[in-house]
PDB file of N, CA, C and O in Angstrom:
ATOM      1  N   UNK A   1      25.363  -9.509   2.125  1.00  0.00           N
ATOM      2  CA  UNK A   1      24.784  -8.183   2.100  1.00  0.00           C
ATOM      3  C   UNK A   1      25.552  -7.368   1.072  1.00  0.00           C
ATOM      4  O   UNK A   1      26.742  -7.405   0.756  1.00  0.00           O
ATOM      5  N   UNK A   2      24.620  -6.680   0.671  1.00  0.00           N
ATOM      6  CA  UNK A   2      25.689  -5.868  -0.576  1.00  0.00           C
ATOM      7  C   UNK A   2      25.592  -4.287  -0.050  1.00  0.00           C
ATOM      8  O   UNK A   2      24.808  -3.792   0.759  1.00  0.00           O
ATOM      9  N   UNK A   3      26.640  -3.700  -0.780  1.00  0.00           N
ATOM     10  CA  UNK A   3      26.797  -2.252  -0.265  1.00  0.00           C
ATOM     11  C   UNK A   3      26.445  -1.188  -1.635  1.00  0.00           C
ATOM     12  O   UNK A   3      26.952  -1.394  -2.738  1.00  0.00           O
ATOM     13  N   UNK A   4      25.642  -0.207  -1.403  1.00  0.00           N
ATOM     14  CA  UNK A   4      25.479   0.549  -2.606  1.00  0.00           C
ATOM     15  C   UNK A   4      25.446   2.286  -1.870  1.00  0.00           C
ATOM     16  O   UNK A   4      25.002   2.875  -0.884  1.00  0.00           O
ATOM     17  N   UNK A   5      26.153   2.521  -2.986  1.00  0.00           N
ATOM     18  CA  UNK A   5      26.254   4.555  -3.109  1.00  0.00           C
ATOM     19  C   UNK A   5      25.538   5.114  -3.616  1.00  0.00           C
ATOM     20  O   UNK A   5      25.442   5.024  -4.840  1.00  0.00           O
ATOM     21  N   UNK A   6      24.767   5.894  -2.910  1.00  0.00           N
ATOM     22  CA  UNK A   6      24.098   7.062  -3.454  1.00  0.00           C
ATOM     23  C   UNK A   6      24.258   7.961  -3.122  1.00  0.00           C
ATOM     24  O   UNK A   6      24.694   8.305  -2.023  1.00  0.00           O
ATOM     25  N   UNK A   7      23.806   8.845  -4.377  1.00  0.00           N
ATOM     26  CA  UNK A   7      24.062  10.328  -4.149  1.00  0.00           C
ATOM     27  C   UNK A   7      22.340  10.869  -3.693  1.00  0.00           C
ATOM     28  O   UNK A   7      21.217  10.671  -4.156  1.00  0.00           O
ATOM     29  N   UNK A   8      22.882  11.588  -2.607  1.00  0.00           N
ATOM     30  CA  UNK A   8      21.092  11.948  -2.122  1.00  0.00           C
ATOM     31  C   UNK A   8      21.538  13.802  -1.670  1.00  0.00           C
ATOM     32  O   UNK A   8      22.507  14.336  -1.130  1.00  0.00           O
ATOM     33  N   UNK A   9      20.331  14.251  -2.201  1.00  0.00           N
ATOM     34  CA  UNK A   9      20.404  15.891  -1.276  1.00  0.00           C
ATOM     35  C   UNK A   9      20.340  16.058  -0.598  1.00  0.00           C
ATOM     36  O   UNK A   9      19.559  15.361   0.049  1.00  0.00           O
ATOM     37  N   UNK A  10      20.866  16.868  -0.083  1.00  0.00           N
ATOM     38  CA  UNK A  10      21.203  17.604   1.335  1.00  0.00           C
ATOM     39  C   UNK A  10      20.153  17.621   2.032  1.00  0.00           C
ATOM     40  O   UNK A  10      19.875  17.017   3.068  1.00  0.00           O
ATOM     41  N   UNK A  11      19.589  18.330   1.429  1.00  0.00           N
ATOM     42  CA  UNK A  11      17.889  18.178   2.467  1.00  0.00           C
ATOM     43  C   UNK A  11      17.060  17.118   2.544  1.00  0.00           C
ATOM     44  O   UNK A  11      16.190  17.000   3.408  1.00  0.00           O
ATOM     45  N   UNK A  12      17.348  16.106   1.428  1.00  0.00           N
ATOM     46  CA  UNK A  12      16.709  15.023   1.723  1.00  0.00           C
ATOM     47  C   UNK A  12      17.610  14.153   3.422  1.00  0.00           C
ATOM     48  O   UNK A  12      17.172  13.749   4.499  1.00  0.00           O
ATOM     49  N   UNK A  13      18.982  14.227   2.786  1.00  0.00           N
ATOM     50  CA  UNK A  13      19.491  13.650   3.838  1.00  0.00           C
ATOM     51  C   UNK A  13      19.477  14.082   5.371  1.00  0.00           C
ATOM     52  O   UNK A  13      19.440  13.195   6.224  1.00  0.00           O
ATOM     53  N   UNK A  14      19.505  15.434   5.745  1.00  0.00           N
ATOM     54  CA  UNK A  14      18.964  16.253   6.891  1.00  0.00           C
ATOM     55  C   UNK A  14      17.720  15.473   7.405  1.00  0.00           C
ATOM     56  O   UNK A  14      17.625  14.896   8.488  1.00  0.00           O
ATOM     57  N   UNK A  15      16.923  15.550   6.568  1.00  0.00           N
ATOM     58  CA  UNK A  15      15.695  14.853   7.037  1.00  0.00           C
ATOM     59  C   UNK A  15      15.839  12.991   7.011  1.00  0.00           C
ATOM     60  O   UNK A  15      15.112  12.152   7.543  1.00  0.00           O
ATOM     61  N   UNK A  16      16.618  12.886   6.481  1.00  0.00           N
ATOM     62  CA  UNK A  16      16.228  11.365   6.661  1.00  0.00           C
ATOM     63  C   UNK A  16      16.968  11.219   7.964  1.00  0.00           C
ATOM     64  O   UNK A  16      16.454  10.510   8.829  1.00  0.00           O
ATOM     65  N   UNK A  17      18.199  11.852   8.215  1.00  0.00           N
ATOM     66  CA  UNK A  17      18.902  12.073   9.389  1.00  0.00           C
ATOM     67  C   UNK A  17      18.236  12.169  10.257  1.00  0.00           C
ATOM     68  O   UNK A  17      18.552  11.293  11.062  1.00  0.00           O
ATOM     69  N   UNK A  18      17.120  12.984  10.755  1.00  0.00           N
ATOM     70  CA  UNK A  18      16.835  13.666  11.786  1.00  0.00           C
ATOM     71  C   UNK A  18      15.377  12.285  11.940  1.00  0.00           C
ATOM     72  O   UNK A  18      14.918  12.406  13.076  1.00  0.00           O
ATOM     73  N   UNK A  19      14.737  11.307  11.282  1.00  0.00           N
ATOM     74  CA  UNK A  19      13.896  10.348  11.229  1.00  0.00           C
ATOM     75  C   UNK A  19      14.477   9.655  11.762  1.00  0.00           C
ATOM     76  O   UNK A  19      14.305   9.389  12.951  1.00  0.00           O
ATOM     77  N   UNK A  20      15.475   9.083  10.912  1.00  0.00           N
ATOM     78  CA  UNK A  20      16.416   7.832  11.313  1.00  0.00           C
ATOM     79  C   UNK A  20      16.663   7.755  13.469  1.00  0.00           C
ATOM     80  O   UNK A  20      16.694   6.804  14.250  1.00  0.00           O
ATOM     81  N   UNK A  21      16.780   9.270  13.667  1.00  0.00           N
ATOM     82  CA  UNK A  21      17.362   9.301  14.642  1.00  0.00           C
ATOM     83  C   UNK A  21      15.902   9.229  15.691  1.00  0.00           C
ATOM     84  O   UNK A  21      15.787   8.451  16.638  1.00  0.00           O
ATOM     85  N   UNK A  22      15.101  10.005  15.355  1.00  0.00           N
ATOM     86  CA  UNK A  22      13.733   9.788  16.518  1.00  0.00           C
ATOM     87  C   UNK A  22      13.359   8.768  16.534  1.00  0.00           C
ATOM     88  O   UNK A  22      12.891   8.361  17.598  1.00  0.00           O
ATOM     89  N   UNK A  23      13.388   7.891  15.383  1.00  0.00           N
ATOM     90  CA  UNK A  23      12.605   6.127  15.651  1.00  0.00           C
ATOM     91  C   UNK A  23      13.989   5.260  16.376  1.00  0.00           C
ATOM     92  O   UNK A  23      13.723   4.128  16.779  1.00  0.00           O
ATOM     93  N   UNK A  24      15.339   5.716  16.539  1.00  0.00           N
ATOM     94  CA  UNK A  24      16.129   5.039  16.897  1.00  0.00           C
ATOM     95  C   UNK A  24      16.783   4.090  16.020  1.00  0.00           C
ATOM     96  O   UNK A  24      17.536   3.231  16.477  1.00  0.00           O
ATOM     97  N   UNK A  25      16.442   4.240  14.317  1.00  0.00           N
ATOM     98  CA  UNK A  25      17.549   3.223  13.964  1.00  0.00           C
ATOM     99  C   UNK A  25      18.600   3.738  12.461  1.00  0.00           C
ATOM    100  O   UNK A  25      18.373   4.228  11.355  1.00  0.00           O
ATOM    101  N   UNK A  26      19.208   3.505  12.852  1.00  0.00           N
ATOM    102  CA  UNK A  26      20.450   3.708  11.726  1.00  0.00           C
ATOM    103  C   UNK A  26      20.067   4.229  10.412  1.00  0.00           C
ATOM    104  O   UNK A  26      18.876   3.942  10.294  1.00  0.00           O
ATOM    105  N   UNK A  27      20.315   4.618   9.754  1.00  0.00           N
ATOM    106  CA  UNK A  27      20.639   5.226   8.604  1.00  0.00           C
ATOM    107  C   UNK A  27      20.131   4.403   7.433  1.00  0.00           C
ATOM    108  O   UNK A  27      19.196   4.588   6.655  1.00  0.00           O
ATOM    109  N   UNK A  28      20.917   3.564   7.531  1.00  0.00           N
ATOM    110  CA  UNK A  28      21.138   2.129   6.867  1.00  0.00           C
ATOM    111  C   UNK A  28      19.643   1.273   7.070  1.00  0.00           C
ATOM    112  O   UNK A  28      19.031   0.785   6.120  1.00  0.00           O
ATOM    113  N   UNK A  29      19.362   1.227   7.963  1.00  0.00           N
ATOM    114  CA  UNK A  29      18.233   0.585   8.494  1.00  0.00           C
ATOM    115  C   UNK A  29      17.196   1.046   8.137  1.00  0.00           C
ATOM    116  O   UNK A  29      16.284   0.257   7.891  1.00  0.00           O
ATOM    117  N   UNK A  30      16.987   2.414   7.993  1.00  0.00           N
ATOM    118  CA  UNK A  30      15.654   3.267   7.639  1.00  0.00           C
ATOM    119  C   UNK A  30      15.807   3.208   6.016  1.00  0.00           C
ATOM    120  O   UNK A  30      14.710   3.198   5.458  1.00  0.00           O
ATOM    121  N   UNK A  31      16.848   3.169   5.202  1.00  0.00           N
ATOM    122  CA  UNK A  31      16.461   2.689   4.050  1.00  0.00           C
ATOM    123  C   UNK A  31      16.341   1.796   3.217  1.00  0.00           C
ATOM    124  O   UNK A  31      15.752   1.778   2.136  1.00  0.00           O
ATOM    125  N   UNK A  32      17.295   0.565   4.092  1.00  0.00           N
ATOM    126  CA  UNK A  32      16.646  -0.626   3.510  1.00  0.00           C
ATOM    127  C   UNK A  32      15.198  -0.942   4.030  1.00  0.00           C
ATOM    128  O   UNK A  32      14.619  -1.698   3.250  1.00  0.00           O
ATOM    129  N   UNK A  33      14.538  -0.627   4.985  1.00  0.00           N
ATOM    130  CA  UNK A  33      12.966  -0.501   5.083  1.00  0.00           C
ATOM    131  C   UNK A  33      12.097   0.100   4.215  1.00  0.00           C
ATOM    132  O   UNK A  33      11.112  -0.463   3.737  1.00  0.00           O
ATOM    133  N   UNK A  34      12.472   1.359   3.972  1.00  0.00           N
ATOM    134  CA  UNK A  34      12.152   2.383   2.808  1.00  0.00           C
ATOM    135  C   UNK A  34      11.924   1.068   1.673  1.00  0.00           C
ATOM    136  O   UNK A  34      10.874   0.432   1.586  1.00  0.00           O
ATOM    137  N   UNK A  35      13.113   0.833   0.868  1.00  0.00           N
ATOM    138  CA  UNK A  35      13.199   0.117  -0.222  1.00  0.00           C
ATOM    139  C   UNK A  35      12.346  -0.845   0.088  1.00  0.00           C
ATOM    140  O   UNK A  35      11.386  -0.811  -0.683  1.00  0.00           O
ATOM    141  N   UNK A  36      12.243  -2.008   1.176  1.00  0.00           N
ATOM    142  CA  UNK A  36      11.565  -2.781   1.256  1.00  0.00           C
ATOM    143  C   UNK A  36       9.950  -2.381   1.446  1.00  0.00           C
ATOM    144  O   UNK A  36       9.090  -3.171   1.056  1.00  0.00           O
ATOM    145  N   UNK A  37       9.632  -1.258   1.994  1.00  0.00           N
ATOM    146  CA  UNK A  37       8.585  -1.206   1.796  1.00  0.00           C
ATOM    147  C   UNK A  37       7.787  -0.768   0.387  1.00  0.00           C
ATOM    148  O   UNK A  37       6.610  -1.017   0.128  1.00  0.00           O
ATOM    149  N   UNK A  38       8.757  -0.044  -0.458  1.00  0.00           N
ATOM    150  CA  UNK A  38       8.541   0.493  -1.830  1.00  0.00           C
ATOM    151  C   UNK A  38       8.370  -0.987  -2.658  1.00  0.00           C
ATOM    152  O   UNK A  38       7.313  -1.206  -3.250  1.00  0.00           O
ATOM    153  N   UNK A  39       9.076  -1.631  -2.663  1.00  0.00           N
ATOM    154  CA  UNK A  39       9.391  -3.231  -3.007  1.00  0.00           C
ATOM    155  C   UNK A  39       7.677  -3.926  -2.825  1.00  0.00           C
ATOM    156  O   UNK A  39       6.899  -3.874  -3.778  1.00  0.00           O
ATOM    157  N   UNK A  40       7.385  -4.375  -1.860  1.00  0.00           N
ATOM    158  CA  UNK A  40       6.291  -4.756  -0.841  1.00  0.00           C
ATOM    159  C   UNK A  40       5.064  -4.033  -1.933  1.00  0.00           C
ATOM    160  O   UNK A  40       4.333  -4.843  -2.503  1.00  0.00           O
ATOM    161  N   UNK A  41       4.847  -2.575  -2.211  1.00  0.00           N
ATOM    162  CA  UNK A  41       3.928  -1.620  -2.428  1.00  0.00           C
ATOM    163  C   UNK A  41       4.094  -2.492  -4.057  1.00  0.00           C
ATOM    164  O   UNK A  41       3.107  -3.210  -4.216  1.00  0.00           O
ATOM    165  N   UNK A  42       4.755  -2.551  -4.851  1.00  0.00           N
ATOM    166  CA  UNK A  42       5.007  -2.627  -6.285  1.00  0.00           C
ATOM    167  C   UNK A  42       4.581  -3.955  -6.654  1.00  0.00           C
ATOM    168  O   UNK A  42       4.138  -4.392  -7.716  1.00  0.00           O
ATOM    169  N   UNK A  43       4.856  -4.595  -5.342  1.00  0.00           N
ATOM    170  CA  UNK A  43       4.931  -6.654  -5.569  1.00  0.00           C
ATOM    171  C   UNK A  43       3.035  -6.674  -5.298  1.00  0.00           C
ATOM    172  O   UNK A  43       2.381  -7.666  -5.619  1.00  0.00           O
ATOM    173  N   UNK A  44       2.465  -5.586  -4.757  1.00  0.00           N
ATOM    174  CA  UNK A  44       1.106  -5.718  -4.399  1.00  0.00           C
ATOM    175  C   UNK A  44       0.398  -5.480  -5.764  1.00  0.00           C
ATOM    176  O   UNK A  44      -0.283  -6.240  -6.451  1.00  0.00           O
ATOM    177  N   UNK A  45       0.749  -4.266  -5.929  1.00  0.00           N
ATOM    178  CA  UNK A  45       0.327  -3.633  -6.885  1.00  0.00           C
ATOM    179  C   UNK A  45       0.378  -4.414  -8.275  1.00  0.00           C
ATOM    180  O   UNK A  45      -0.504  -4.151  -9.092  1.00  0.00           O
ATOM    181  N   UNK A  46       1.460  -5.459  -8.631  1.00  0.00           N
ATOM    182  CA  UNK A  46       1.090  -6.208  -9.717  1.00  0.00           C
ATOM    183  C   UNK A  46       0.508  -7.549  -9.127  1.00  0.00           C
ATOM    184  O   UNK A  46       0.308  -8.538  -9.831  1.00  0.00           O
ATOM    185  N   UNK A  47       0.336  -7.513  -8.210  1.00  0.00           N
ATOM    186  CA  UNK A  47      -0.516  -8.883  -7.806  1.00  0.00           C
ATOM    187  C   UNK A  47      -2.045  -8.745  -8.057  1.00  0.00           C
ATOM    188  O   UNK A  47      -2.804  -9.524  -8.632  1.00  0.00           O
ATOM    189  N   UNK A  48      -2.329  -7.365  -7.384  1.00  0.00           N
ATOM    190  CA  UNK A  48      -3.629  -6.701  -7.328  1.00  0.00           C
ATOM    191  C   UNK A  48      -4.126  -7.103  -9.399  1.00  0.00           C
ATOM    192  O   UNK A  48      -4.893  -7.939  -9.876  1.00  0.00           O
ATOM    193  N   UNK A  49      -3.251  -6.057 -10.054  1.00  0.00           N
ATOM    194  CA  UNK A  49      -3.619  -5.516 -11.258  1.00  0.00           C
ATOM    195  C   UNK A  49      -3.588  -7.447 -11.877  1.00  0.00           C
ATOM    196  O   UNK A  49      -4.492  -7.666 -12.683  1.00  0.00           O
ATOM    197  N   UNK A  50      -2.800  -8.531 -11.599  1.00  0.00           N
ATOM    198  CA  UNK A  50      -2.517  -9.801 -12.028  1.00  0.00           C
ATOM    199  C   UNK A  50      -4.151 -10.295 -12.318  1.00  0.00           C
ATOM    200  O   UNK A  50      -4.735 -10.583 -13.363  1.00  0.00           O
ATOM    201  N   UNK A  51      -4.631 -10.247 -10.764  1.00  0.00           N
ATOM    202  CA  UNK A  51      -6.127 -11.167  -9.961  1.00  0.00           C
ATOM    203  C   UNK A  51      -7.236  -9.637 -10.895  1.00  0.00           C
ATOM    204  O   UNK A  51      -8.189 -10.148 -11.482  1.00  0.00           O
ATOM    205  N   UNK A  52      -7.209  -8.431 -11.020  1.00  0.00           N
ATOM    206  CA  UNK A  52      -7.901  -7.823 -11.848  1.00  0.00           C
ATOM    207  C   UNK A  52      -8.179  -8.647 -13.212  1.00  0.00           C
ATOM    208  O   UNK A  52      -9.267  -9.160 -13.470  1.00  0.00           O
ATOM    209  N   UNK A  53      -6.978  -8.705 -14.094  1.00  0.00           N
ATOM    210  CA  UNK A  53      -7.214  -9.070 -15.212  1.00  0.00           C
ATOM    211  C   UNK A  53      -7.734 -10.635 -15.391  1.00  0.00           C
ATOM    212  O   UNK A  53      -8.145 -11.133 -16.439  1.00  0.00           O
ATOM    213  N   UNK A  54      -7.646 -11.099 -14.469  1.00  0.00           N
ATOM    214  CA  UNK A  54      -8.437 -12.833 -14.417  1.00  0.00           C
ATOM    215  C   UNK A  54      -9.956 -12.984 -13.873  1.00  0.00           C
ATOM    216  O   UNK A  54     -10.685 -13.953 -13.665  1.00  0.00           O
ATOM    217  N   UNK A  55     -10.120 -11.364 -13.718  1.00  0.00           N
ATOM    218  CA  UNK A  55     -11.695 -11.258 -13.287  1.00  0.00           C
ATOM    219  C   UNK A  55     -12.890 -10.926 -14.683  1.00  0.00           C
ATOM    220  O   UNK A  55     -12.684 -10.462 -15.805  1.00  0.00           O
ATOM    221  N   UNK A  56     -13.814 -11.268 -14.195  1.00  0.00           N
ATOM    222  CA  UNK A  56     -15.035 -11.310 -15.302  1.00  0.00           C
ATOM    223  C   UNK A  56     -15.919 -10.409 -15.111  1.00  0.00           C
ATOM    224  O   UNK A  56     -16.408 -10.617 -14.000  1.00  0.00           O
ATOM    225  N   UNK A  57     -16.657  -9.007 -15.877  1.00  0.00           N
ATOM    226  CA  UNK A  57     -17.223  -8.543 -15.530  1.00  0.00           C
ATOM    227  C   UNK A  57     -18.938  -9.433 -15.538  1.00  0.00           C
ATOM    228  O   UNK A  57     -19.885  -9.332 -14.759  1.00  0.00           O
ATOM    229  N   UNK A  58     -18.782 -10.111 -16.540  1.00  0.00           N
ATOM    230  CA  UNK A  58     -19.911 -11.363 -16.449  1.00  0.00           C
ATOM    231  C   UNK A  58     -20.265 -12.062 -15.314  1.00  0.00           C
ATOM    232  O   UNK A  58     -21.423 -12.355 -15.018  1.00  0.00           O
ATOM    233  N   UNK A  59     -19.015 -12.405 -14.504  1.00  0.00           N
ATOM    234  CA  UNK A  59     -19.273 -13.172 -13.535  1.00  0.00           C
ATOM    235  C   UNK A  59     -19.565 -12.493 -12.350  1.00  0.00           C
ATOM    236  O   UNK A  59     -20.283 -13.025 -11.504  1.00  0.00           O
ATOM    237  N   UNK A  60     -18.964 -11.073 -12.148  1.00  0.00           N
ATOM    238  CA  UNK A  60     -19.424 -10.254 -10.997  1.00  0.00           C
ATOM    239  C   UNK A  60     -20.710  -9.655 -11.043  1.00  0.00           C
ATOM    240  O   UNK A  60     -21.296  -9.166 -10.077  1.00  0.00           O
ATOM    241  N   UNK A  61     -21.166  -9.724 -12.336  1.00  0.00           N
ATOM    242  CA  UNK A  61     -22.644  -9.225 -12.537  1.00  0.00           C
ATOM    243  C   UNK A  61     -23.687 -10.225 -11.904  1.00  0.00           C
ATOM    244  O   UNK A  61     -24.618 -10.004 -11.130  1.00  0.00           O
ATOM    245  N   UNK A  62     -23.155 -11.608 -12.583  1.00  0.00           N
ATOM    246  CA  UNK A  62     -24.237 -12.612 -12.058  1.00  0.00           C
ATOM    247  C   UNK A  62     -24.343 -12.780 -10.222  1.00  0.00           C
ATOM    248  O   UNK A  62     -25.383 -12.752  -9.564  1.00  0.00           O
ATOM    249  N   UNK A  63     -23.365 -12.902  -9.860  1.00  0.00           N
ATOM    250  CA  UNK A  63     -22.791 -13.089  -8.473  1.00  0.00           C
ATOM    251  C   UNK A  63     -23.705 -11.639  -7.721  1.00  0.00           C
ATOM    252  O   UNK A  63     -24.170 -11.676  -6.582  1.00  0.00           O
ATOM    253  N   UNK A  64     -23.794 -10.562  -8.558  1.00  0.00           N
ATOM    254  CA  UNK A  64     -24.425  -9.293  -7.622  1.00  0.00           C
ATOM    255  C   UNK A  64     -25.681  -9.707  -7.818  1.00  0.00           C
ATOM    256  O   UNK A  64     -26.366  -9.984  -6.833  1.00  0.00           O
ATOM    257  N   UNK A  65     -26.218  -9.826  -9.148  1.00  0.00           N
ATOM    258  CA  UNK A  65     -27.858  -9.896  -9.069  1.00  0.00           C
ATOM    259  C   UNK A  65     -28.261 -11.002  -8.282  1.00  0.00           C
ATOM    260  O   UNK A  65     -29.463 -11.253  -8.370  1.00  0.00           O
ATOM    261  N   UNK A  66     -27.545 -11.788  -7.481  1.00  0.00           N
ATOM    262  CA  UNK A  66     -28.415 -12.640  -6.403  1.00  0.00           C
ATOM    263  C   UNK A  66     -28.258 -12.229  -4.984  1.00  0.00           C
ATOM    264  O   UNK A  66     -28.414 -12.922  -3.979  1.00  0.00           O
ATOM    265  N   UNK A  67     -27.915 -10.949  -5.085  1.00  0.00           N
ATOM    266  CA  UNK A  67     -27.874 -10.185  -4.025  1.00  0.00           C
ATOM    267  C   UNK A  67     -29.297  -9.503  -4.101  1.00  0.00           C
ATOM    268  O   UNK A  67     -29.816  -9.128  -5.152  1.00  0.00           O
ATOM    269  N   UNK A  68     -29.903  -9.384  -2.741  1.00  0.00           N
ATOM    270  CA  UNK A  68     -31.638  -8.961  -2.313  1.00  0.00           C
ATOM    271  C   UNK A  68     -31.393  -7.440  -2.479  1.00  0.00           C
ATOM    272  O   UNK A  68     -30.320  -6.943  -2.135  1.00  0.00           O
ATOM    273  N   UNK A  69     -32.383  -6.720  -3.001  1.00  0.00           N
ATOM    274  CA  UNK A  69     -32.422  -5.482  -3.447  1.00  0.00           C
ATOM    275  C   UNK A  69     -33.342  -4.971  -1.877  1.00  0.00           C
ATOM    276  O   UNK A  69     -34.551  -4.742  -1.900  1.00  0.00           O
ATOM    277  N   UNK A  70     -32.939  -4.921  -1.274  1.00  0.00           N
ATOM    278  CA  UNK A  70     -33.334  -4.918   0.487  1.00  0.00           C
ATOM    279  C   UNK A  70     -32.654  -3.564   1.150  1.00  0.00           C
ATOM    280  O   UNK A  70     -31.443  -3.344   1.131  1.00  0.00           O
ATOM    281  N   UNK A  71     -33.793  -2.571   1.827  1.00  0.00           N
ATOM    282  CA  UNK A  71     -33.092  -1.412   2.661  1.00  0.00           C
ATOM    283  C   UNK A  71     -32.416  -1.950   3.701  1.00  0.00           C
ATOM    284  O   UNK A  71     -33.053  -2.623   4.511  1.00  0.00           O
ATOM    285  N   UNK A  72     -30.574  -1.696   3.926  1.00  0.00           N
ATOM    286  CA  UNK A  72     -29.927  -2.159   5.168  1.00  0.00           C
ATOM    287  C   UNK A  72     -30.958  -1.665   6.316  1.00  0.00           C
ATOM    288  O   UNK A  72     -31.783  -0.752   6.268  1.00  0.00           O
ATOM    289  N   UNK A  73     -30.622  -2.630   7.438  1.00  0.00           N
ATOM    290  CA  UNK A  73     -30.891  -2.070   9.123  1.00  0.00           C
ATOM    291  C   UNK A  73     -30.734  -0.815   9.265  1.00  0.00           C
ATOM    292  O   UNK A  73     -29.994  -0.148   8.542  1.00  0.00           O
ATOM    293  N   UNK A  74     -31.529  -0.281  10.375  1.00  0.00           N
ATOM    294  CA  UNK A  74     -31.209   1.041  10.573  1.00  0.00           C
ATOM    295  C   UNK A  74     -29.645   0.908  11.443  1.00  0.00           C
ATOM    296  O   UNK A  74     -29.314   2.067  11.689  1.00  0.00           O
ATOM    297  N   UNK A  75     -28.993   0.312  11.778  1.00  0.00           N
ATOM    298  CA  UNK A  75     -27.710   0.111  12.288  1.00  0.00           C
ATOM    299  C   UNK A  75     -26.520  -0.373  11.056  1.00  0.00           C
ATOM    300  O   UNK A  75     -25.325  -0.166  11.270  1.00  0.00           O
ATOM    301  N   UNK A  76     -26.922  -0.933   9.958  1.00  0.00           N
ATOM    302  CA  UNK A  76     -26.136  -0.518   9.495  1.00  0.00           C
ATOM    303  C   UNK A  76     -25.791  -0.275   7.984  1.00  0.00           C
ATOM    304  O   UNK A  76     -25.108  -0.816   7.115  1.00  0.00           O
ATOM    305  N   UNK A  77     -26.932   1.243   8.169  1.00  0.00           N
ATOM    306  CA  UNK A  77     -27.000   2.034   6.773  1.00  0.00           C
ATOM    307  C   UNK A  77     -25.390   2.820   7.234  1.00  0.00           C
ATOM    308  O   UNK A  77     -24.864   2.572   8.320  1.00  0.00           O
ATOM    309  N   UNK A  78     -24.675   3.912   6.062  1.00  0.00           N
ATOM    310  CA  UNK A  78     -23.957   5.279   6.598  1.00  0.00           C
ATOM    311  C   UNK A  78     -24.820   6.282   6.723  1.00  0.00           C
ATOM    312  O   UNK A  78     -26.019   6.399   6.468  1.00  0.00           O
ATOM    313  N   UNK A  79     -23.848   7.118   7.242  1.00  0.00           N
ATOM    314  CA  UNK A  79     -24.540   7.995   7.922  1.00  0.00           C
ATOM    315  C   UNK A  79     -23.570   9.143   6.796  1.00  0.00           C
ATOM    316  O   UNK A  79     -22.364   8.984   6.602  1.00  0.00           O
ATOM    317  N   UNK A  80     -24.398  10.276   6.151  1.00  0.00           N
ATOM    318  CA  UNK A  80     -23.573  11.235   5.904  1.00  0.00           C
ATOM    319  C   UNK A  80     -22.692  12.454   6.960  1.00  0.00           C
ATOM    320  O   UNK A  80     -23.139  13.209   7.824  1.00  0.00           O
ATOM    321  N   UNK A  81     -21.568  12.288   6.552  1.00  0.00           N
ATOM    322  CA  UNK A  81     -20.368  13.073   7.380  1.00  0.00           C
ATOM    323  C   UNK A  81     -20.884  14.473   6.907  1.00  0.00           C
ATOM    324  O   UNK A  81     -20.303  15.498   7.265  1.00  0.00           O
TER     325      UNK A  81
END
């Protein structure tokens, strides 16, 4: 495990303080989650943008037009909010 220093603000830290403490876990714990979840978000995000650029707009065209130009069920059109 490695150990790292940061410098964080006051008010950030107040608040991460006062989180850390209602979910019940450490300090330490709430930001290596943090990081790991920031981590997680970034590793998606070039996976996502990876499988984008290996896509075809040719091929999603053909793939839709054999889709039936058909009014959904009345169960399951939307409904405007």
């Amino acid at each position: 495990m490695s150990t790292l220093n940061v410098n964080i603000p006051d008010s950030i830290y107040k608040s991460l303080q006062e989180i850390a403490q209602q979910d019940n876990i450490s300090i330490e714990q709430f930001i290596a989650t943090a990081i790991a979840e920031k981590i997680s978000v970034l590793m998606n995000e070039s996976y996502l943008q990876e499988r984008a650029n290996r896509g075809s707009r040719e091929k999603y065209e053909s793939v839709l037009a054999k889709v039936s130009d058909i009014e959904p069920e009345d169960y399951d059109k939307l409904t405007q909010a």
